[in-house]
C-alpha positions as CSV (number, residue, x, y, z in Angstrom):
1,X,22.9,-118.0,-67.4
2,X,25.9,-116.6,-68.5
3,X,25.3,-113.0,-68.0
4,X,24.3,-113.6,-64.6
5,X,27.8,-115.4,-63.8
6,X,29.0,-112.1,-64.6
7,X,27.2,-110.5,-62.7
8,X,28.2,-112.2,-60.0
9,X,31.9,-112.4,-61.1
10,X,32.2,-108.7,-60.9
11,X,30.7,-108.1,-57.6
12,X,32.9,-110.9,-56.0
13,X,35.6,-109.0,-57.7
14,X,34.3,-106.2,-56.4
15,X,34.8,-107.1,-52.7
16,X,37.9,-108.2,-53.1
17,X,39.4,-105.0,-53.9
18,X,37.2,-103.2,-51.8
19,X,38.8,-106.3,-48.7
20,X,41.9,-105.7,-49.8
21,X,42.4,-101.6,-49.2
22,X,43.5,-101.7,-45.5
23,X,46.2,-99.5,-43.1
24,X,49.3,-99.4,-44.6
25,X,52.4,-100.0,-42.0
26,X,55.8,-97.9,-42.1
27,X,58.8,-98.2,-40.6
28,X,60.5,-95.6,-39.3
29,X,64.6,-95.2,-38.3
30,X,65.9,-93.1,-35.8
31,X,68.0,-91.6,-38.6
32,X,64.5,-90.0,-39.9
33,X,64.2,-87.9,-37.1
34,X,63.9,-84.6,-39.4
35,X,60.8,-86.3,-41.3
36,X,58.9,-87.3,-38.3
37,X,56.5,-85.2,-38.5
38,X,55.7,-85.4,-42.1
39,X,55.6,-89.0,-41.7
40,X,52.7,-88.7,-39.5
41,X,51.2,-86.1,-41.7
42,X,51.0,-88.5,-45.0
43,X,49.7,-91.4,-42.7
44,X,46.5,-91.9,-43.0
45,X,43.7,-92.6,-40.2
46,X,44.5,-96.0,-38.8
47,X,47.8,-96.6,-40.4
48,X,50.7,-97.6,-38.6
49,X,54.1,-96.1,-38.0
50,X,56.7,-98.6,-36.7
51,X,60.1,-97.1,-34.9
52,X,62.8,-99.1,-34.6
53,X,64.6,-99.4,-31.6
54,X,67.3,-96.5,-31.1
55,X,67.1,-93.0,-29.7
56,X,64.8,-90.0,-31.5
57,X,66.9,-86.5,-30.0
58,X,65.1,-83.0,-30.7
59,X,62.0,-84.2,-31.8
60,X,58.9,-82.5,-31.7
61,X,55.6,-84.2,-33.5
62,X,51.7,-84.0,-33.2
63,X,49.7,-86.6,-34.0
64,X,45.9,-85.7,-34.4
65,X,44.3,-88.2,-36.3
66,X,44.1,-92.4,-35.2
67,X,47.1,-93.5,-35.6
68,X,49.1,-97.2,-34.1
69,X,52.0,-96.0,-33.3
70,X,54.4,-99.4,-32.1
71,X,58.2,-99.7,-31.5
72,X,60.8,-102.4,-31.9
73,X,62.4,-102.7,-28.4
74,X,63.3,-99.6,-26.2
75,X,62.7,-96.0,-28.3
76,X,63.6,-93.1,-26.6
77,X,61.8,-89.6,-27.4
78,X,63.7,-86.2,-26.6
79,X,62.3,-83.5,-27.4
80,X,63.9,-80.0,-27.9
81,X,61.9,-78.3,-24.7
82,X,63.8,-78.1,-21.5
83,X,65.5,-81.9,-22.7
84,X,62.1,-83.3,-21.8
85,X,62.3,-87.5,-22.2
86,X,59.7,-89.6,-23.6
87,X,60.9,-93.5,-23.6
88,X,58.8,-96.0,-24.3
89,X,59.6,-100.3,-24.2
90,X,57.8,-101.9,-26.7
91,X,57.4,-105.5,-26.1
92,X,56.9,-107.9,-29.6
């Protein structure tokens, strides 16, 4: 009887750290415009990159995996090429 509590204690344990591993969330300022890019490099597939509200200037980033990418308030992308503008409201 005993053994098979166990048992049973260590597969529930189990699935709780295998319930617990989810996409991790990071916040990003527009002060980390240099790091952008490897930002989205270390994410991982469905994570989630947060910017805070503020202007990004001479940016350029790819994004090719899944990734959430969400904003506090009004962000404003410009990138480098010809002053192209990116802005995007975020509503929370």
């Amino acid at each position: 009887m005993k053994k098979k509590f166990l048992i049973l204690m260590f597969v529930v344990s189990l699935f709780m750290l295998i319930g617990s591993v989810s996409a991790a969330d990071k916040n990003v300022n527009p002060e980390a415009i240099n790091n952008i890019q490897n930002i989205i490099d270390k994410a991982n597939k469905g994570d989630s990159r947060l910017f805070k509200e503020g202007k990004y200037k001479g940016i350029n980033f790819t994004v090719n995996k899944s990734l959430n990418i969400k904003g506090n308030g009004r962000v404003n992308f410009i990138c480098t090429e010809d002053n192209y503008q990116l802005v995007i409201y975020f509503t929370t």
